[in-house]
Structures are given as C-alpha cells and as structure tokens.
N, C-alpha and C positions, 0 to 999 in steps of 0.2 A: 124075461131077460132080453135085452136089445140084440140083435144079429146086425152081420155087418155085410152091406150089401156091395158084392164085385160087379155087377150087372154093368154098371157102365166102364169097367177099366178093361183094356185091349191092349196094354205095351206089351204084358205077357202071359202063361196060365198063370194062374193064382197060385203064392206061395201059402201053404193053409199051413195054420199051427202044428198039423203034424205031421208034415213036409220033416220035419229035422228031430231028432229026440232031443231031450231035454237038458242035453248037456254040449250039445252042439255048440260050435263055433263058426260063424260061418262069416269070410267079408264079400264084399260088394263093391261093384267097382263101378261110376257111371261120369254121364258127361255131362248130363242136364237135371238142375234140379229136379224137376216135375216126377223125373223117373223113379229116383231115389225116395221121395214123397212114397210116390203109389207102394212101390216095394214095402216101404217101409211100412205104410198105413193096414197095408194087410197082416202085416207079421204084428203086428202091437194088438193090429187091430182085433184081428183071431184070437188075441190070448185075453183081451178084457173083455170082449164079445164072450167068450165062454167061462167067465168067470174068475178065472187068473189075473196075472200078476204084470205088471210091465214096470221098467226102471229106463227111464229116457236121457243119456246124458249128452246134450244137445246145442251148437249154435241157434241162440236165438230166435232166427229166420227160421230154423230147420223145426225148432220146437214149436213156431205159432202155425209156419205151414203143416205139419203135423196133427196140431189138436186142431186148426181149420177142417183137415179130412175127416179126420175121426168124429169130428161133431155133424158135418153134411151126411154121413152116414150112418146115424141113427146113433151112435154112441154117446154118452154122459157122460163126459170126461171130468164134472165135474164132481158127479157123486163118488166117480172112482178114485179120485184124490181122495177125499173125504173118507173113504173106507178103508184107505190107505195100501190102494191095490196099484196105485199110478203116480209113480213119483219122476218128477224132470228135474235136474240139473241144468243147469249152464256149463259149455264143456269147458270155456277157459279157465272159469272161477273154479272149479274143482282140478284142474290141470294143477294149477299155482300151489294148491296146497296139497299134490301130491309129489311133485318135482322140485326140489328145492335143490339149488344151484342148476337147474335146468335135465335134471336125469330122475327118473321115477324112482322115488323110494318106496320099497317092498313092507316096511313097516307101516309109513303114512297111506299107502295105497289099500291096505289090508282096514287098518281105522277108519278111513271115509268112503272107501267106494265097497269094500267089503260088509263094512257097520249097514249101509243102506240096503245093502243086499240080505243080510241076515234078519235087520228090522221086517225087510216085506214077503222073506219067506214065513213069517213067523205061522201056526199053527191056525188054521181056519176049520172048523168043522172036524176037526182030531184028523185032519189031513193037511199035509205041508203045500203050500200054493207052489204051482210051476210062476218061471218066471221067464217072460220074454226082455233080454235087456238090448240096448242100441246104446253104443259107447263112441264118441267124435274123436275122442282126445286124440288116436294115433294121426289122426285126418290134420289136427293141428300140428302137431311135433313134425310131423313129413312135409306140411307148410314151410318150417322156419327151417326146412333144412338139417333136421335131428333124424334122419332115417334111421339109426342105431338106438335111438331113444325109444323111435315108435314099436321100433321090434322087440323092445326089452318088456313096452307097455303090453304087448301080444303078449308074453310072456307070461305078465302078472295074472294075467284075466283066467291064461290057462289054469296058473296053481290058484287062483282060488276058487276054480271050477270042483277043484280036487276036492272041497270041503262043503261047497252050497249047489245046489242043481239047479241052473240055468242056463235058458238059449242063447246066447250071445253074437249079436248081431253087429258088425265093425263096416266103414265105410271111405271108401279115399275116391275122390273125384281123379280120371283117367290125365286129368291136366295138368298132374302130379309125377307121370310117366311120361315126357315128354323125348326126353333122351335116351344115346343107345346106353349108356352107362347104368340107367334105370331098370332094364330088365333083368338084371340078375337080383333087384334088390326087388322087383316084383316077385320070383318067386322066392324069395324070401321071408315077403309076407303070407306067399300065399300058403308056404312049409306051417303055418302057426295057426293054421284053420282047416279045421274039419270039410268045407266046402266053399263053393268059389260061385258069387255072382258075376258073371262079365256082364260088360258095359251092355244097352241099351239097342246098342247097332246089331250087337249077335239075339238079345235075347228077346227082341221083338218077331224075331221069323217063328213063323206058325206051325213049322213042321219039319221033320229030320231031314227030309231032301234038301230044302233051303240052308236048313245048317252046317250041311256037309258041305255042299257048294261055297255058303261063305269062308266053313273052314279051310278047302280048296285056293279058296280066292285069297284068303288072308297070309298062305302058305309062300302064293307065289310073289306077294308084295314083300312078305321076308327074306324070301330067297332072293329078291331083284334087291332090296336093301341091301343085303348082306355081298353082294355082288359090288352094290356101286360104293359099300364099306371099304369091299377091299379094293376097288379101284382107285379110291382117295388115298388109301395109304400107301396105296404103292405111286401114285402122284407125288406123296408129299415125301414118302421116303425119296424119289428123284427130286425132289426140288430142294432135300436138306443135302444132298450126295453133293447137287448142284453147287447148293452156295458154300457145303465145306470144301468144294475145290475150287471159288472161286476165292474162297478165303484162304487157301493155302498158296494160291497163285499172289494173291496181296501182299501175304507176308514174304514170300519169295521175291516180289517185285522192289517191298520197301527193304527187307535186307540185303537186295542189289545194290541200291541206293546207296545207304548206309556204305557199303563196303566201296561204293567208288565216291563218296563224299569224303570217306577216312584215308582213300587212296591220293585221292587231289590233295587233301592238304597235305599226305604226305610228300606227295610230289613235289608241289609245293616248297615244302620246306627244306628239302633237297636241293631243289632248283635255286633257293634264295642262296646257302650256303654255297653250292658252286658257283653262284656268280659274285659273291662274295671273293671267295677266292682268286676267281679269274682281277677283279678288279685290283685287289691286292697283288699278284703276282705278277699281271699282267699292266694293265693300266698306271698304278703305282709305281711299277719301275720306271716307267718309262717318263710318267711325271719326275721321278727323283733325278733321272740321267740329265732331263731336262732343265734342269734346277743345277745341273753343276756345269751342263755347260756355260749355263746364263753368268753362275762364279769368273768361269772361265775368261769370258767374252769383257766383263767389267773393266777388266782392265786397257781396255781400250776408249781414254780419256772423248773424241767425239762422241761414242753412243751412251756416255753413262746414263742419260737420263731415260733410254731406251730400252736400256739393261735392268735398268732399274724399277721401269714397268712392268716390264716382263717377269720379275725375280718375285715381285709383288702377284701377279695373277698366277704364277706357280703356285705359289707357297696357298695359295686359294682352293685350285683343283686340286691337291696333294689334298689338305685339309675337307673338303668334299667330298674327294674320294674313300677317307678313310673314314669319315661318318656314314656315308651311302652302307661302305662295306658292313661296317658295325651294326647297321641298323638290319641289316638282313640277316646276318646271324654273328653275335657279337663274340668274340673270342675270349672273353674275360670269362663266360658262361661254360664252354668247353676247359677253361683250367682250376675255377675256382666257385663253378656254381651259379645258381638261378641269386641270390643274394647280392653278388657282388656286380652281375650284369643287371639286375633292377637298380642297384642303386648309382652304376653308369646312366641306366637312360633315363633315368629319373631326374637326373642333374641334367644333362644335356636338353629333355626336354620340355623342364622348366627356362631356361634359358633362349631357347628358340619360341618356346609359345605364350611369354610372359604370365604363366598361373603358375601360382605360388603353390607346391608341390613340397612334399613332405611324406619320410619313410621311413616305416619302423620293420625292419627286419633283423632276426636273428645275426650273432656277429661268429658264430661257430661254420666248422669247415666243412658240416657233414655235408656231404654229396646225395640228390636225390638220382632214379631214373633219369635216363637221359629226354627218354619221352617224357616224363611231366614235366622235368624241366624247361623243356621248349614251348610248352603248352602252357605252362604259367607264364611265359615270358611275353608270347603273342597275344594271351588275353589282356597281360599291361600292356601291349602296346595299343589295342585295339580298344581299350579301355578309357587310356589317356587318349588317343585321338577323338575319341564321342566325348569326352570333357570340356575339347577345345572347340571340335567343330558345333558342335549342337547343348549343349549345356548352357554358357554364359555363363561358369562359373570362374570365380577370381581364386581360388583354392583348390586345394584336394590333396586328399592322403592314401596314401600305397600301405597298407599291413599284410604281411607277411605271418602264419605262423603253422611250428610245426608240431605235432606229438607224435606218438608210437603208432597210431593209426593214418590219419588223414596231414594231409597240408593244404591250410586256407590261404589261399590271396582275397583283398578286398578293397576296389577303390570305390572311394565315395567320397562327395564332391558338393559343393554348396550350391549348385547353378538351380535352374528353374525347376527342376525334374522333369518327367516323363509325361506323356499324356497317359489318363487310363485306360483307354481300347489297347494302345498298345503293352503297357504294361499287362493287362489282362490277358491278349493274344499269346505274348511269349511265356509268363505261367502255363497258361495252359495246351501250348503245342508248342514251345518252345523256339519261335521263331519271331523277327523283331521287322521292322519296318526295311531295313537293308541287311548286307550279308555279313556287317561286321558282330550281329548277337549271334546272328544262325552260327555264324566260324565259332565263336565262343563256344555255345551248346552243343556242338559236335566235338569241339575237342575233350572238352570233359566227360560226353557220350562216350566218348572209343576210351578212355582211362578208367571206365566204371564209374564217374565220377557227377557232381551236378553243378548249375549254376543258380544263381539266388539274386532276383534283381527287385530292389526295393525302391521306390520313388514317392516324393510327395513337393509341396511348393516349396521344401526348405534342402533339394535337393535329390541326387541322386546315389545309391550304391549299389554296384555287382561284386557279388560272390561267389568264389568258381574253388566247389573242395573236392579233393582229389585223392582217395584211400594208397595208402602206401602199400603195396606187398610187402608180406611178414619176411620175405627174404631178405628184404632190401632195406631191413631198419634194423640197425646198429644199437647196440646195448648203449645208453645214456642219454635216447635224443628224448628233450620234455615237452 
C-alpha cells in the first residue's frame, strides 16, 4: 500500500488522518495557495494512503493542484478512482444544482452531495470505509457575496454528518475577510466547525513561544485598530455635527432671505400705494386748481392762445398723473377686485404698447385675499411688460380662472419664446435672466402658490396658481 511521504513539507506539523475523529468538521483559513495545497494533500492524502475514502469538491486549479501532490508523493490516484475510494467534483457545477434561485436546498443537497457521500461509504471488507471529504462551495457563495448562503451550506454538511461519518474539511482564503464588518461573520463561520485552521502566518511558527508572541503581537494590532476605529467615528461623528450645523446655519441664512425678499416686496407694494395716493391727493389737486385757473385766465381776449396752451398741457399731466397713479396701485382693484383692474390695464396697455391683447376673466363679484389679489395683478403687469420688452410678440392673452381651490392666471403670447438655458434655469431654481421672473416666483412662494413658464419658437406662457384658503371661498365660486 503506497504511504505518503511529509519529509519535504515545513509550513507546519503534519495534519495526520487521525489528527480529527471521523465526524469532524473542521475549516481552514489561508492566504496562499501552495499552503492550502499542502494542508490539504496531507489530510486526503492520509486517508487514501491508508486505505479509505476521500470525496474532493473542488475548483479546478485546486483539484489538479491536488492530484499534482498526491501523485509526487507516491499515490495512485488513479487506481483510487477506479476503486471508487476517490471521487472529485467541480465546486461550481455541483453549487448550481444545489442552489436553485441562488440559496441551498436541503432536499437537492441531500440527493447529490449526500448520494456521493453514501455511494463511497458503501461497505468494503463488512467494514464501512472512513471518509475524508473537502467541500469549496461555501468558499464560492462567500465570493459572490452570499455570507448567509454559505453559513446555511455549514449547516447542511453538519446534518448530514448526523446520518454518514465523515471528516469534513471547509476552506475560505483570508482575502474574503478583508473588512471590519467581516469579523463577526468570521466567527460565525467559525461557530459551525469543530475546529479552526488559521492562516499560514500563525501556523507556520514551530513552537508555543512564537505562537504566543504572535498572539501577543496580533492582540495589540487589534487593540490599536480598534483605537483608531474609534478615532474615525468620532472624527466623523464631528464632521456630520459639523455639516448638520452648517446646514442648519444654510437654512437659517436662506429663510432670512426669503423673509426679507417677501418683506421688500411687501414694502414695495406699500410704498407704490402710498405714492399713489400722495399723487392723487397731492399732485392732482394741484394740477386740477391749475386747470381752472387756466378757465379762469381764458377770458382775457390777448393771452387766448396762451391759455389755450396751457389748458392743453394740463389736461396732459392730469391725464399722466392719474395713469402713473393707477398703474401703482389701481383703485378699481380695492372696490371691485383683481377682475375688473386686469381688465383696466389690459385695455390701457394694449393701447400704449400696440399688441393686440385679449381677456377672459370671470364677470362675477366675488372678492379674493387681498394679498393674492396684488400678486396676480403685479405678475400681469410684469407679464405684459416681458411681452412687449423681449418677446416680439403682436398678440397675447390674459386668462383668468377660479375654483373652490386654486386661481390660475396665465398670459401667453405668440412672440419668439424663451431661450432653453433659461427656461431650464428658472424650472429648476426658479430664477430668470432679470428680476422681473424672480418677483413672479417669490410672489407665488410667500402665497403657497407656484409659477409654470412654458416656451417654444411659437411663443411664450407663464402661469402663476395660487390655492385659496378654505376660509376665504364662498359657497357658489366654480
């Protein structure tokens, strides 16, 4: 019977066949081929050297490198096929047809890896042959990233330990535990074995002194990991503290913003109103005084035609003055709604800017807020001036419309439309080439409300809707 000669191998003492009883489980953990080889060639090697049985399920490389040893050292590995004491696998091809949908099945694993097991204990000499087995599969499944897979595959091997006696030998290259997250799933694996090969680096030292030392040594690489473990988390817990306050200083900084961007216009619109009035009250009168004294003066037959100048460029700044006024905050709006002052400046300025303008608004009397209503009113005005100044358009239409929720305004216009950067720009941060869209999308901001700017080469529209408060909406509006 051939023996198997250790004479030349040094990584470590020799693992002999009866190193482990016969129901052992034991894995192995290394970093270099060559190592796992040798380990391996002894433990196969001792069990078909002495007559028994071995079941190899193996990468390819691992199986040729394998029966390469076993034949340099005196073994016939091929009479032991042939006797049917030495059977190899391929690990993936038997993986596939134990895992189906990618998780080991305990029935198919029991039919092929169990069947082969039962096949080569079969009765030799009215004695049941020991079996040395070597299984990869978990080594693959822990590859793809299935660590739950592989541990369930430990699993199997145990319970069918429970029915057939063999040594069972499991294997994962240490480049598989690269992470800190991986050591608790190390010993997880290593909870599902009988005994534990470490790598190459521990089990190459020749004597208990060096092993304690490197256990020493290996203690205090842990402990200094584990050190500059928590040094990183507590870095990075400062660096998330950091940017959650600089991110609450952001928001703080643009809600400043916000609240004095919705102050200005409101000021703003205050300030238009009051000089509305001053002109009105003030300016106005004084133009009308003027206008009758000019009445007055007429009758004095030399100056008529001076009177008559003058009565003439009155009747102008009067006229002036009461469109200036209107146009900052128009009084038809304070008695009878955003309706009746759109459809004032709509006619007026159609008439000053020659585009042919055109309004469909509601002809009912309900009353909205007095804030949306100034806010619809500034967007048409800021509307119709981007019509006139930058469009090219010879048209455009004003719509108007209300329901029990929202009210839409929308003008849109035949001119060239928008370029795309810009239009893209204000979708997406709500801001436009000058400050007549930005005013738009801050008005509708501060009302809850949004704006909707649609362009192409056959024109342009904005749309600015604006949700009603459920207080503020009257039983009938459609």
């Amino acid at each position: 019977m051939a023996t198997l000669n250790t004479s030349s191998l040094n990584a470590a003492p020799p693992a002999h066949w009866s190193d482990y009883d016969h129901s052992a489980h034991v894995v192995q953990f290394y970093g270099e081929d060559g190592f796992l080889l040798d380990e391996l060639s002894r433990f196969i090697g001792t069990a078909l050297g002495a007559g028994e049985a071995a079941v190899v399920i193996a990468t390819r490389e691992h199986r040729e490198g394998l029966s390469a040893r076993l034949n340099a050292w005196g073994l016939d590995t091929t009479k032991a096929i042939a006797q049917g004491r030495y059977i190899t696998l391929d690990a993936a091809e038997t993986l596939a047809k134990i895992t189906p949908g990618g998780w080991p099945d305990a029935v198919r694993f029991a039919e092929v890896v169990g069947g082969v097991i039962a096949r080569v204990s079969a009765l030799s000499d009215g004695e049941p042959r020991h079996i040395a087995a070597f299984g990869e599969m978990v080594a693959l499944l822990w590859a793809e990233g299935k660590a739950d897979a592989a541990i369930r595959l430990e699993q199997l091997w145990n319970e069918l330990a429970q029915t057939y006696s063999f040594s069972l030998r499991c294997a994962y290259p240490m480049s598989g535990f690269c992470r800190e997250e991986h050591g608790e799933l190390l010993l997880k694996v290593c909870a599902e074995h009988s005994a534990v090969i470490p790598g190459e680096s521990y089990t190459a030292l020749v004597n208990q002194d060096e092993r304690l030392r490197s256990i020493a040594h290996l203690q205090q690489k842990a402990q200094a990991l584990e050190t500059e473990v928590a040094e990183r988390r507590r870095v990075e817990e400062q660096l998330r503290r950091g940017q959650a306050e600089l991110e609450s200083v952001v928001e703080q900084r643009t809600a400043a913003l916000r609240q004095l961007s919705s102050r200005l216009l409101s000021l703003q619109d205050s300030e238009r109103r009051r000089i509305a009035r001053e002109l009105h009250d003030s300016l106005g009168q004084y133009l009308v005084a003027l206008k009758l004294n000019v009445d007055m003066l007429k009758t004095s037959p030399e100056c008529g035609e001076l009177w008559s100048q003058s009565e003439e460029l009155t009747e102008r700044c009067i006229a002036e003055v009461r469109t200036l006024s209107y146009l900052l905050h128009p009084p038809t709006m304070d008695a009878v709604g955003i309706a009746s002052a759109a459809r004032w400046y709509v006619e007026g300025f159609g008439l000053r800017s020659g585009v042919k303008l055109t309004l469909d608004a509601p002809d009912d009397p309900v009353r909205l807020p007095d804030a949306i209503e100034l806010a619809l009113f500034r967007v048409l005005q800021e509307a119709l001036t981007n019509v006139h100044r930058h469009s090219g358009a010879s048209a455009a239409n004003v719509l108007i419309r209300r329901s029990s929720e929202h009210v839409i305004l929308e003008v849109s216009d035949n001119g060239r439309g928008m370029e795309r950067e810009v239009l893209n720009r204000f979708r997406e941060a709500g801001v436009g080439t000058g400050i007549g869209l930005m005013s738009m999308h801050e008005r509708a901001r501060e009302l809850g409300g949004k704006v909707e700017l649609e362009s192409d080469g056959a024109g342009t529209a904005v749309r600015i809707t604006i949700p009603i408060p459920p207080d503020c909406t009257p039983a009938g509006i459609r």
